[in-house]
C-alpha positions, 0 to 999 in steps of 0.5 A: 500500500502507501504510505499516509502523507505527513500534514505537518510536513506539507505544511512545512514545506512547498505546500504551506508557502503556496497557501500563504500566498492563496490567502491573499488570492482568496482575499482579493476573490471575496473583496471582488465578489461583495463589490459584485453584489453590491452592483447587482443590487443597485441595478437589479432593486430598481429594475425589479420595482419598474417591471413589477409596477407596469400594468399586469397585462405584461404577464409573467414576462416581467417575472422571468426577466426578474429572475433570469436577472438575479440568476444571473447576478448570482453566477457573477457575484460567486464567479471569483470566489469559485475561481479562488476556490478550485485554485485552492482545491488544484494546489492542495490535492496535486500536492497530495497525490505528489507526496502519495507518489501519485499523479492529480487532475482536476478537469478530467475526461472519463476513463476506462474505468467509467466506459467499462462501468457504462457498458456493465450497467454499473451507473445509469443512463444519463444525458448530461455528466461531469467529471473531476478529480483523477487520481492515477498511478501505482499502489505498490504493483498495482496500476490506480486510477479513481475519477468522480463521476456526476451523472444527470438525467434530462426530465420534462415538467411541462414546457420546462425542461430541467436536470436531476442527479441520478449519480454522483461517486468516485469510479475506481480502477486498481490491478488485480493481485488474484488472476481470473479469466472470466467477468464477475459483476457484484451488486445490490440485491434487487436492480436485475428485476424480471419484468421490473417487479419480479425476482432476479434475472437468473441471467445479464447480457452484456458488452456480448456476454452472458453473466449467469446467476451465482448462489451465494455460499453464505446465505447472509448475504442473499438478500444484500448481494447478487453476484452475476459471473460467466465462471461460476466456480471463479466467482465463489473463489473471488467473492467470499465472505470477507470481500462482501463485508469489506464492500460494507465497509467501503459504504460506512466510509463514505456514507455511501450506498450501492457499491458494485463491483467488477472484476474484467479484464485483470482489473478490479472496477469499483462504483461507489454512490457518495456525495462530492469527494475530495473538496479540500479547498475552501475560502477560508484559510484557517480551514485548511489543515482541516480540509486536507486531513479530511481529503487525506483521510477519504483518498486514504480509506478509499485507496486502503479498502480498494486494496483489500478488496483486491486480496484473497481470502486468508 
């Protein structure tokens, strides 16, 4: 595994001379930021009160013009702020991925891991995605790469069209240490239902395979699990009890649900459903230590649990 970055060190070094500089970037973003507001209210005040007094044959007109404007205004006023705050977030967590050994990019396309997700129904459809945050790299022997994800689905009320979450969580990938030759897809219990409202499809096709069913070993787990493999023999060897409650486990991390597993290709795919990671910038600069020991305590627990998942029972 790796080892867990010295705060107290970063902080003593590169890391902290550069903070100390974005204190002052910071400081600049929210003078800029309240000198906006203060323009947009005295444009935006008066403008409001002239629409609001025409004649009510305007119609709702003068009421999306309002809006729009204070929309609008919003964006501009919170626009440097979100500058200074991802500059901060960049610098920190490149940081940490140096002292991890690791590589950092924060605007990123997605990955192998994420097609391979897709194609393996691991994340819903979507109309519109965001991704953000790759870590990538080498954990010992094996080769590491985790993006977040954020998924939207396109969803009509009337006339108006607008966009829902359907899946925000970090996408991961790691090496095999255990060689296996076929596909073994682990999920929740209950998303493969037949018709939609039956039990359990006793077979998946997908990416031009057919994923059959596996009976769990160790009935406890029927009801959180189901496992679909084109080995059914292999499947046993690489799920077993330990790797389940270390699946558990990785939710209660991260306050996480639905984790799913796959195992293609000599690589292990992780999916998990959690809110936005890895944050470690903020405008407030005496929060810093905070945010990167909690950035540090995320990637840490993630990397870590990934790895044991990765291993055979003992």
């Amino acid at each position: 595994m790796i080892d867990r970055p010295d705060v107290d060190a970063l902080l003593r070094g590169e890391l902290g001379e550069w903070l100390g500089q974005q204190t002052l970037v910071r400081e600049e973003a929210r003078q800029k930021s309240n000198s906006r507001l203060v323009w947009s209210a005295l444009i935006i005040l008066p403008l409001a009160g002239f629409l609001i007094g025409l004649p009510f044959g305007a119609g709702d007109l003068k009421f999306w013009i309002i809006g729009a404007a204070m929309a609008g205004a919003g964006w501009w006023i919170y626009a440097p702020r979100a500058k200074a705050i991802k500059q901060t977030k960049e610098g920190i967590n490149t940081a940490l991925a140096r002292a991890l050994g690791l590589d950092y990019q924060h605007d990123v396309e997605p990955g192998m891991g994420f097609s391979r997700a897709q194609g393996f129904s691991m994340v819903p459809s979507f109309q519109r995605s965001s991704f953000e945050d790759m870590w990538s790299g080498q954990i010992g022997t094996r080769l590491f790469t985790l993006h977040e994800a954020h998924l939207q689905q396109r969803r009509q009320s009337g006339k108006r069209t607008h966009y829902v979450t359907v899946f925000r969580g970090p996408v991961m990938t790691i090496t095999c240490d255990r060689s296996f030759h076929g596909t073994t897809l682990v999920e929740r219990a209950g998303k493969h239902k037949m018709f939609g409202f039956f039990g359990e499809k006793e077979t998946l096709s997908v990416e031009g395979r057919e994923l059959r069913k596996v009976d769990m070993v160790h009935p406890e787990f029927e009801d959180e699990f189901s496992i679909y493999s084109t080995d059914q023999v292999e499947a046993h060897y690489l799920v077993h009890p330990t790797y389940v409650e270390r699946m558990i486990a990785l939710e209660r991390a991260f306050s996480g649900k639905k984790v799913r597993t796959l195992f293609h290709q000599g690589e292990l795919t992780v999916v998990l459903e959690a809110k936005n990671m890895f944050e470690s910038g903020s405008m407030d600069a005496g929060r810093d230590r905070e945010m990167i020991e909690t950035c540090i305590n995320q990637f840490m627990s993630m990397a870590d649990l990934a790895g044991t998942l990765n291993e055979p029972t003992r």
